[in-house]
N, C-alpha and C positions, 0 to 999 in steps of 0.2 A: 153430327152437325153436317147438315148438306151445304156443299160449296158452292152448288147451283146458281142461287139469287145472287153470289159475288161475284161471278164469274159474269152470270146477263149484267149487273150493273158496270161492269166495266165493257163489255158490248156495247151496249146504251151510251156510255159516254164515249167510248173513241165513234160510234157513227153518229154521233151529236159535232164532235168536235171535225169530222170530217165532209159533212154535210155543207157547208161554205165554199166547199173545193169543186163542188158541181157531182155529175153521176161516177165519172171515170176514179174520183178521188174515193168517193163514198163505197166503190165498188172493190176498191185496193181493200177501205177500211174494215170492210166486211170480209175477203181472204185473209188478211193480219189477223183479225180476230179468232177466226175459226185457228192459224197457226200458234196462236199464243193461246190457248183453251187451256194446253196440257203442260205450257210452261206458268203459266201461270196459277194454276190449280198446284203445282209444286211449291210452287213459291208462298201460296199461304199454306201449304201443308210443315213448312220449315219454320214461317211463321208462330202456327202452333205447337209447333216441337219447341221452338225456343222461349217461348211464352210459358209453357210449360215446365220447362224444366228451372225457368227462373222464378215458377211461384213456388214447386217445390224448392228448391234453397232458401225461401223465406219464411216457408212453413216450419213450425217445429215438430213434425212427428210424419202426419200424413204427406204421400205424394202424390203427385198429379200426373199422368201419361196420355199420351195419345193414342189410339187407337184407328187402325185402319181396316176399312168393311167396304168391299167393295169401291163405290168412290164419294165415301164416305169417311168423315173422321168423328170419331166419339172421344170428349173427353171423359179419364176414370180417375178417380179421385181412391185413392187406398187409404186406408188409414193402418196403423200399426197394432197389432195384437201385442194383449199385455205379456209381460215376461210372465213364465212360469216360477213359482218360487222355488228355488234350489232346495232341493233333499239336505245337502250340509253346507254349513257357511264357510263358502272358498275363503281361503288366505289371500292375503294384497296381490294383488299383480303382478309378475313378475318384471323390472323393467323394459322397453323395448332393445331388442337387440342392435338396431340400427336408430340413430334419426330420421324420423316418417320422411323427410324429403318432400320434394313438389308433389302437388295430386290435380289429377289431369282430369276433367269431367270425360265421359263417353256417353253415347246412348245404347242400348245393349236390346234388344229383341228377341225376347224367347216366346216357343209356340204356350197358352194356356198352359198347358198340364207339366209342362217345364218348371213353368214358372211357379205357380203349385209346391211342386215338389223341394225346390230348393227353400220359397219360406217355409215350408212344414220344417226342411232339414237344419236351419238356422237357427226357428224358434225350439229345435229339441237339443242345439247345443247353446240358448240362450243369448244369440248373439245378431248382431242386423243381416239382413239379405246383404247389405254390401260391403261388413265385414267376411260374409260365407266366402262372397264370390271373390274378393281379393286373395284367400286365403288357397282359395280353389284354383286359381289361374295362376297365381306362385309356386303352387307345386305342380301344375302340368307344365309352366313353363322349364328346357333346362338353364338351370345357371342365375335363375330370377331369385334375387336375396328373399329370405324368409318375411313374410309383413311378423310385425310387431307382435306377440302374444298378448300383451294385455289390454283391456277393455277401453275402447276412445271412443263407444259410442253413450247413447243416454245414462247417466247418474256417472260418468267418469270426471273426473275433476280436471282433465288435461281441456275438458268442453268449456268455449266463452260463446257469450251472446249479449246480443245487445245491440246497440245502432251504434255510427261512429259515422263524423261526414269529413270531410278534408277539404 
């Protein structure tokens, strides 16, 4: 997605809106602009980071990311590969050792081939990218409690959905 044609439509308007004030104003309006190029190119880049990350939480499966190329943003839409069927049928899950406690969004950024690797490594122990990586950053952290052993992602019953308005 090129930010180009947003960035000239808000030129176009502040030297529309400053055009009244005669050359010296119009002349300001046009340094502003060229200042505010790179701050404002950020700001619809956060934009779609948050935009994004709130369709993926509505989505049930696929997520959506943003991507940056140059000065350029692509959206990528993933969708989820299916489970592998297990060789033998696990037993129930064991309970969690702790209650899950608050869960805090981030947004996390790995190079391609990173990222690669850790779904391959998820889908070959049957579990979500962001089961792996919870699991993964709890034992590199010291002293960080163990996450939960049993399944809270797709077909686990601790899962609700639905709408609810307040």
């Amino acid at each position: 997605m090129d930010l180009a044609p947003y960035l000239a439509a808000l030129r176009r308007d502040l030297a529309a809106a400053a055009a009244p004030g005669g050359p010296e104003i119009s002349r300001a309006a046009e340094l502003l602009a060229g200042s505010l190029d790179i701050s404002a190119r950020l700001c619809l880049l956060e934009v779609l980071a948050d935009a994004t990350a709130e369709i993926t939480a509505k989505l049930d499966g696929p997520t959506v990311e943003v991507r940056l190329r140059a000065r350029e943003a692509d959206l990528v839409v993933h969708r989820e590969t299916p489970e592998q069927p297990a060789t033998a049928a696990p037993g129930p899950p064991p309970p969690p050792t702790e209650p899950p406690g608050d869960v805090a969004r981030i947004t996390l950024r790995l190079p391609d081939t990173l990222k690669d690797a850790v779904e391959r490594a998820a889908a070959a122990e049957g579990i979500s990218v962001n089961a792996w990586l919870v699991r993964a950053v709890a034992a590199a952290v010291p002293g960080a409690a163990p996450p939960p052993t049993g399944r809270t992602g797709r077909g686990s019953s601790r899962r609700i959905t639905g709408w609810a308005q307040a």
